[in-house]
C-alpha positions as CSV (number, residue, x, y, z in Angstrom):
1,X,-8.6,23.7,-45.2
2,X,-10.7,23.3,-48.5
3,X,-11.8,26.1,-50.3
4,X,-14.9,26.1,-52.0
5,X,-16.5,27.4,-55.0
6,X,-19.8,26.3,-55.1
7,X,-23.8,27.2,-54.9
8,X,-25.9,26.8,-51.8
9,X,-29.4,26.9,-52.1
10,X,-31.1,29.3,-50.1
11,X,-34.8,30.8,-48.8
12,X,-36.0,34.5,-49.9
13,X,-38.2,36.0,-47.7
14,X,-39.4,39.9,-47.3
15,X,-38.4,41.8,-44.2
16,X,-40.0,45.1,-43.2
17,X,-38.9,48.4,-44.9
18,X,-38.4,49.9,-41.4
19,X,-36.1,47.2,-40.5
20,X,-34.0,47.5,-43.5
21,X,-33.8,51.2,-43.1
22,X,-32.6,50.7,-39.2
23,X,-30.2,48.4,-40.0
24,X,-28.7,50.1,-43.5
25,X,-27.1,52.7,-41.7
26,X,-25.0,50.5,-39.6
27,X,-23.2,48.7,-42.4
28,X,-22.1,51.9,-45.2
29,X,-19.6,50.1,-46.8
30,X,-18.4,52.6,-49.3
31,X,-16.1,50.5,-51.0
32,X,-14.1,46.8,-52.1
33,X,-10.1,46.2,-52.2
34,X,-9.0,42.8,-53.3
35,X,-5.7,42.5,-53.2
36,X,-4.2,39.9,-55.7
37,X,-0.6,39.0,-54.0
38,X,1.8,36.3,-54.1
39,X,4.4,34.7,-51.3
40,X,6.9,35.0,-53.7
41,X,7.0,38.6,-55.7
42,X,9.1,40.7,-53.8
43,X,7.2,43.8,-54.6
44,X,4.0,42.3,-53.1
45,X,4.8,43.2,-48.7
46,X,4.2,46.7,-49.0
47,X,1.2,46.0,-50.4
48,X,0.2,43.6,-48.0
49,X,1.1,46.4,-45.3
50,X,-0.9,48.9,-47.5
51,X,-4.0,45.9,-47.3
52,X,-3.9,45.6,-43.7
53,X,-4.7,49.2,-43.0
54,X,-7.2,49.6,-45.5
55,X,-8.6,46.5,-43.3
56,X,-8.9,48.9,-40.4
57,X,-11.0,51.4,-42.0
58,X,-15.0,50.1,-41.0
59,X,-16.3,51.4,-44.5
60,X,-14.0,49.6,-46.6
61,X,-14.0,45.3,-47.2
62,X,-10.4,44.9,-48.1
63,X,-9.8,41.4,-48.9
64,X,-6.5,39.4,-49.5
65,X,-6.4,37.1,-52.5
66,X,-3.0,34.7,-53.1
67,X,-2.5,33.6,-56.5
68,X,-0.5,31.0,-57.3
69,X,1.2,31.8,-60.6
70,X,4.9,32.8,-59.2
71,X,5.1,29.4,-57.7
72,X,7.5,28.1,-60.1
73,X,9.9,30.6,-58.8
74,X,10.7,28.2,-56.1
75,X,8.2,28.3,-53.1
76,X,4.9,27.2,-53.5
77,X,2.4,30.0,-51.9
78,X,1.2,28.3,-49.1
79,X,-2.6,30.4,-49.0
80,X,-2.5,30.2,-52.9
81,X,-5.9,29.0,-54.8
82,X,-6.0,28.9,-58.6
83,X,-9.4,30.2,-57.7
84,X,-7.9,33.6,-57.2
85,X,-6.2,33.9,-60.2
86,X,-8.9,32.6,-62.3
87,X,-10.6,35.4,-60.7
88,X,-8.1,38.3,-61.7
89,X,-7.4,37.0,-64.8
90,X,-11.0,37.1,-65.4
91,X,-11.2,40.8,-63.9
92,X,-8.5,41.4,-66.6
93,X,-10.7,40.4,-69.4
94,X,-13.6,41.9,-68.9
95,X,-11.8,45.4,-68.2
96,X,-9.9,44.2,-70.9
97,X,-6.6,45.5,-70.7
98,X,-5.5,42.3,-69.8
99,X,-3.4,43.4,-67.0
100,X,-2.7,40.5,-64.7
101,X,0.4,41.2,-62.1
102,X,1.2,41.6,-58.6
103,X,0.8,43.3,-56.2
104,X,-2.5,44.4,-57.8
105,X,-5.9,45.9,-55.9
106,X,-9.1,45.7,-57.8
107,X,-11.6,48.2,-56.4
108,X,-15.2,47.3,-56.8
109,X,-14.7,45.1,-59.5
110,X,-14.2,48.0,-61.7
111,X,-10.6,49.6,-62.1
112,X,-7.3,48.5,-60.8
113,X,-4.1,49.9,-59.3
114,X,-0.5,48.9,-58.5
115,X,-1.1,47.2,-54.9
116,X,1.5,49.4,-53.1
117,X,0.5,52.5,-54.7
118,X,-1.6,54.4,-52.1
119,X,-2.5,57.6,-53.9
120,X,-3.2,55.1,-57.2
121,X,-5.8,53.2,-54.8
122,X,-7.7,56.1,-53.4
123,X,-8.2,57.6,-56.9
124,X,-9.6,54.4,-58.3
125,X,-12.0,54.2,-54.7
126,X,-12.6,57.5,-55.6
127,X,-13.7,57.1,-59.2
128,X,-15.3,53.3,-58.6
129,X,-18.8,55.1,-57.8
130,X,-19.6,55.0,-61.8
131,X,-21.5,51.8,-63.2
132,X,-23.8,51.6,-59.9
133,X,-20.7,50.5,-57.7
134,X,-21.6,50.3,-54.2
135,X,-25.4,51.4,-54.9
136,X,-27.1,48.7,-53.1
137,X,-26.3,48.4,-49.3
138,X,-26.6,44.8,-47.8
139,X,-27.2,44.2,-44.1
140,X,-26.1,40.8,-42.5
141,X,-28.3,39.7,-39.2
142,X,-26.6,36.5,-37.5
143,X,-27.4,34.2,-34.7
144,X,-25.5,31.2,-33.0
145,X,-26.6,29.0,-36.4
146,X,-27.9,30.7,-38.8
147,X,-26.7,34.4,-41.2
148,X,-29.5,36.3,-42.6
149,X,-28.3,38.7,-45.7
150,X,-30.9,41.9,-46.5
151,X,-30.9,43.0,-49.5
152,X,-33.3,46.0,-50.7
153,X,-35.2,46.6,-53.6
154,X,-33.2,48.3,-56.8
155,X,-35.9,48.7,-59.0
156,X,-33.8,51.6,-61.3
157,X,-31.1,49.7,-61.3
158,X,-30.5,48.0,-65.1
159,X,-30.6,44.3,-65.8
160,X,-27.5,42.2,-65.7
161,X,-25.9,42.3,-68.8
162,X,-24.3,38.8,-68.3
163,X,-24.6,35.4,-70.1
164,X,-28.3,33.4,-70.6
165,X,-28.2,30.9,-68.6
166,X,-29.9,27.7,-70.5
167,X,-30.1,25.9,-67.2
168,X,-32.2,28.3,-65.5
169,X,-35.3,26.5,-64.2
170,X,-38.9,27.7,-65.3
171,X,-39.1,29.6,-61.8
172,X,-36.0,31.6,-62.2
173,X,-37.0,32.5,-65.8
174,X,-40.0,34.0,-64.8
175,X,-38.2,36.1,-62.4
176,X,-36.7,37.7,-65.2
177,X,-32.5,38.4,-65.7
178,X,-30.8,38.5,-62.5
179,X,-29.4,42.0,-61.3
180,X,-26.6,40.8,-59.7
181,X,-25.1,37.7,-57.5
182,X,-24.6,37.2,-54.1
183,X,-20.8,35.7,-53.0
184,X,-19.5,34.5,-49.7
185,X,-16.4,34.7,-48.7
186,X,-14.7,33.3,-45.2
187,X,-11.8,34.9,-43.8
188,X,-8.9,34.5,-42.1
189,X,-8.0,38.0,-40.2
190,X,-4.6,37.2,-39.7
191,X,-2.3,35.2,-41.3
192,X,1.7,34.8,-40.5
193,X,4.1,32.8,-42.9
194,X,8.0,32.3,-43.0
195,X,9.0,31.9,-46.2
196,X,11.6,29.4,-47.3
197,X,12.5,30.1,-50.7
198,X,12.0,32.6,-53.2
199,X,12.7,36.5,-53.1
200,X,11.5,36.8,-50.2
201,X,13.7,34.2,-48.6
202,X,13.7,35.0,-44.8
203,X,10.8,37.2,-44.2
204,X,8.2,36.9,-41.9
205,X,5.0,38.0,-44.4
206,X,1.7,39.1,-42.5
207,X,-1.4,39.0,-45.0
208,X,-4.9,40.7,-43.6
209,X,-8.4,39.0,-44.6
210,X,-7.0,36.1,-46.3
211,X,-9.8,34.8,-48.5
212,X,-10.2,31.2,-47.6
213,X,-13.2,30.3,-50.4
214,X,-15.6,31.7,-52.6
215,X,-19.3,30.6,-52.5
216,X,-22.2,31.4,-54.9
217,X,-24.7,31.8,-52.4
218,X,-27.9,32.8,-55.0
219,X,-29.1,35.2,-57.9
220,X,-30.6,38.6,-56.9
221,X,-33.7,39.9,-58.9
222,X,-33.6,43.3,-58.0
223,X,-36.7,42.7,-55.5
224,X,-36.0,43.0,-51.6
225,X,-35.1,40.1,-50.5
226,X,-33.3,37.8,-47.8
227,X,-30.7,34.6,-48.2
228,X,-30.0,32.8,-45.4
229,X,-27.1,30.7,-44.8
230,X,-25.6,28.5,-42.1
231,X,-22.9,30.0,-39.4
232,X,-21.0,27.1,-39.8
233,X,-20.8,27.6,-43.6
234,X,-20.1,31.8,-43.3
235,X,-17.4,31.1,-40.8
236,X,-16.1,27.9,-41.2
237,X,-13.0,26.2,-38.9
238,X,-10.0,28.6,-39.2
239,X,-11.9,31.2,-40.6
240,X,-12.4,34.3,-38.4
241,X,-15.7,36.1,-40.2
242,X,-16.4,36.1,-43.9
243,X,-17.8,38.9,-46.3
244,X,-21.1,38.8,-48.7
245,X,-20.4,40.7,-52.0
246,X,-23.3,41.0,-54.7
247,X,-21.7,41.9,-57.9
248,X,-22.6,41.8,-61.4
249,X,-21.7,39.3,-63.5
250,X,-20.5,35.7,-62.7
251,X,-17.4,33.8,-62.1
252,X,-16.0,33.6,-65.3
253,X,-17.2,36.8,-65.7
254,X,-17.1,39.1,-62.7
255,X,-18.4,42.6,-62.9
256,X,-18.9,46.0,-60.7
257,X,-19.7,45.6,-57.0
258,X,-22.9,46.2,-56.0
259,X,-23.5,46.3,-52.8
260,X,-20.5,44.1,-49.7
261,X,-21.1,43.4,-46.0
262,X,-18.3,42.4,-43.9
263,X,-18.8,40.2,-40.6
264,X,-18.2,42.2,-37.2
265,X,-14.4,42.1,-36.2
266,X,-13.5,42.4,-39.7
């Protein structure tokens, strides 16, 4: 299927403080795994294993991310996108250590670990709290058609130290710099491949949350507000839910995690 990465535009509206409140306590996420992995690094299916239970845990959004930089090795990654690794190498950079390898798990956009390393992840979830990392909670309300995303008011939180951007309409610049952006991302929650070639000639690999596109969805102000977004755009065919992150930053320049809601069944 395609993958996208791309801008919708959506409609802000103001929901009730009581409603936000409700719902708030029925999505704590307390923290995001990406796991950057590859088909064909032998060192990468522990990590994988390690991905899938962190998947099981209801306050984490553990998310798996093929890259497709080991392909020359012999077998092309078959969930690969050079999306993904634009996105690690871009992690890299801005931590800048330039560390880009696999089996690697980026925790709230801020500090990273050896993917298989369990003790090395829970220290960096631990420690990810610094920068305003999970700070903002988001609640997702969804219908037969439509997702609504809540997001609530951060007025102490600092502006986004990004990039200008010269294209911003007069509307947007009167709004002031953006806090943070909200990203979707559709999911596959289960994902079995026989490898062919490669080191890992023969194995049956099982990958958990397989990120299956990333979408811009719109710029958050630090004012309560809601996006809305069609179903058939959150979860599109052969996706089985999708996760909204609002992190600092931008593509080319991702920062800390703000605030991550993950579809139910995820």
């Amino acid at each position: 299927m395609k993958r996208w990465v791309a801008s919708l535009v959506l409609a802000t509206v103001v929901l009730t403080a009581a409603t936000r409140d409700n719902a708030r306590a029925e999505n704590a996420i307390r923290g995001v795994v990406e796991l950057f992995t590859s088909q064909g690094c032998s060192s990468c299916p522990p990590a994988d294993a390690l991905l899938g239970e962190l998947a099981g845990d209801a306050g984490l959004v553990a998310l798996t991310l093929p890259v497709d930089y080991w392909d020359y090795l012999g077998w092309k990654d078959t969930l690969a996108s050079a999306a993904y690794t634009a996105r690690q190498r871009a992690y890299a950079e801005q931590r800048g250590d330039r560390q880009v390898y696999t089996p690697q798990m980026v925790i709230d956009g801020q500090r990273h670990a050896i993917g298989s390393d369990r003790k090395a992840v829970e220290a960096a979830l631990a420690a990810a709290k610094e920068g305003g990392a999970m700070s903002v909670p988001l609640t997702i309300f969804s219908d037969e058609t439509t997702v609504r995303v809540s997001v609530p008011a951060a007025p102490d939180l600092a502006d986004d130290a990004g990039p200008v951007d010269a294209a911003a309409s007069d509307e947007e610049a009167a709004k002031g710099p953006p806090k943070g952006v909200l990203w979707l991302m559709p999911v596959k929650r289960r994902e079995r491949v026989k490898i062919g070639r490669g080191e890992n000639t023969g194995r049956q690999a099982v990958y958990t949350n397989v990120v299956r596109g990333i979408l811009k969805v719109g710029k958050w102000y630090g004012r309560e507000a809601t996006f809305m977004l069609p179903q058939d755009i959150a979860r599109p065919d052969g996706c089985d839910g999708y996760v909204l992150i609002l992190q600092r930053g931008t593509s080319e320049a991702p920062g800390t995690i703000l605030g991550a809601a993950k579809s139910p069944g995820l």
